[in-house]
Each structure stands twice: as C-alpha cells, then as structure tokens.
MARVOBA-638397 format. One record per residue (C-alpha): x, y, z. Coordinates in steps of 0.02 Angstrom, whole numbers, padded with zeros to 5 digits, always signed. Layout:
N
XYZ;...
% end
This chain:
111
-01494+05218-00143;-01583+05369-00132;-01542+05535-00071;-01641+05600+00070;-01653+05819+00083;-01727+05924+00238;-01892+05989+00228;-01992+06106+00347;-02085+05976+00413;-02036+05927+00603;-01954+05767+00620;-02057+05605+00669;-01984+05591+00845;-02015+05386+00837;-01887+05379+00677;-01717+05394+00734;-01646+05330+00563;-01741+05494+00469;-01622+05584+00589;-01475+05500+00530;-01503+05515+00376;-01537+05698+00362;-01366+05734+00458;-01283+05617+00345;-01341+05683+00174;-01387+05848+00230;-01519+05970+00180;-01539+06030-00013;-01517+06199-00038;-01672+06262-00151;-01544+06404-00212;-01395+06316-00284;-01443+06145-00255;-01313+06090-00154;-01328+05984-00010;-01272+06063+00163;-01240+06006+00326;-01410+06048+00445;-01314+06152+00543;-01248+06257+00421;-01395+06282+00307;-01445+06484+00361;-01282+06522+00336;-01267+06438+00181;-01442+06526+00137;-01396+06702+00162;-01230+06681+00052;-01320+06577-00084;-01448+06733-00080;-01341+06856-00065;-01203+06822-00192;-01214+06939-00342;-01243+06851-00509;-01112+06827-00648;-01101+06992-00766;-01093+06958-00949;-01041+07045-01103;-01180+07072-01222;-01133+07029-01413;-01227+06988-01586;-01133+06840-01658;-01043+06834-01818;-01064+06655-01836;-01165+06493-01782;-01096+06444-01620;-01191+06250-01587;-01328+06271-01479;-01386+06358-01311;-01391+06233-01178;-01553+06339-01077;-01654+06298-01238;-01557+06179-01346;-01589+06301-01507;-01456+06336-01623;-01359+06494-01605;-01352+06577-01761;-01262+06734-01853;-01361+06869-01792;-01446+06814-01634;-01409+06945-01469;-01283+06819-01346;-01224+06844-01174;-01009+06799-01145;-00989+06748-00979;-00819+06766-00875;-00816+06572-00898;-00827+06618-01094;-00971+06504-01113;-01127+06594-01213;-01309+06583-01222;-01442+06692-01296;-01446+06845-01211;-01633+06813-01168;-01609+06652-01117;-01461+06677-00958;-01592+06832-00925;-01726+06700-00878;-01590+06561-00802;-01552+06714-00681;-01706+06759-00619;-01680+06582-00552;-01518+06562-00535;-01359+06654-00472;-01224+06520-00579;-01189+06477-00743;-01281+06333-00799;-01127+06245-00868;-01020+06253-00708;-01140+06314-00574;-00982+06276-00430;-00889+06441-00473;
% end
C-alpha cells in the first residue's frame, strides 16, 4: 500500500477516490516531512518554517566517538563536533549542512 502526498496540482474532478485519499493520508510536509491533515497544512507550514533550529555546543573530541550518521565517517580524536541538547554529535560541518535543510536533529527529528 502506498502512501499518497498533496501536490500543487488541482485535483482531477472525475476521481473522487484521489480525494479520499489525500484527506485520509494527508499532505507531506516538504519541511519536516510529516504528513498533515489538508486543512491544516499553512498552519503547519508557517510553524515548520518558523521554528528556530536546535543550538549546539561546539567541541574538538578527545576520543573516537563511532561514526556521524550525516556522512557515516568515523569521528575521530581531533575532529571539530557539534553536542546537541539531545547529546547526540556530528561533525560540526556536517549538522551545518543538515541545517541549511533541516530545522531537527537527524536522529530524532519529532522533538
């Protein structure tokens, strides 16, 4: 079964089921990717665009941590990280990029 997201394009007035189906699954936000109700969608827009991204404490690590999840290299002793509030940390460079993009962290983008 697949999942069926809102688009700008006006709805075919001879399919009734489209209809249904967009009310039913509701229209993908192209912010946070969640899917919202049709009716609630600007509102949902202006606080997904609105909301101020996660701070983060900047830090040089003193050991090797596993790896970044943004680009699934190692971090290593020495490489510039960014701690965020969740405690979860990523090259500094990297979560610079992912929030350009995004306003989350990539691990648990619902807080």
């Amino acid at each position: 079964m697949g999942i069926i997201i809102g688009s700008c394009v006006p709805e075919p007035e001879q399919d009734s089921s489209y209809r249904i189906r967009r009310v039913l699954y509701g229209i993908k936000c192209p912010v946070c990717s969640k899917f919202v109700l049709p009716d609630d969608i600007e509102c949902h827009l202006v606080m997904c665009l609105t909301k101020p991204r996660l701070s983060y404490n900047e830090d040089v690590l003193t050991d090797d941590k596993g790896e970044c999840v943004i680009c699934l290299e190692e971090l290593q002793q020495g490489d510039t990280i960014a701690r965020l509030p969740c405690l979860c940390i990523y090259h500094k460079s990297c979560i610079d990029r992912w929030f350009e993009v995004n306003r989350s962290c990539p691990e648990h983008p619902g807080d």
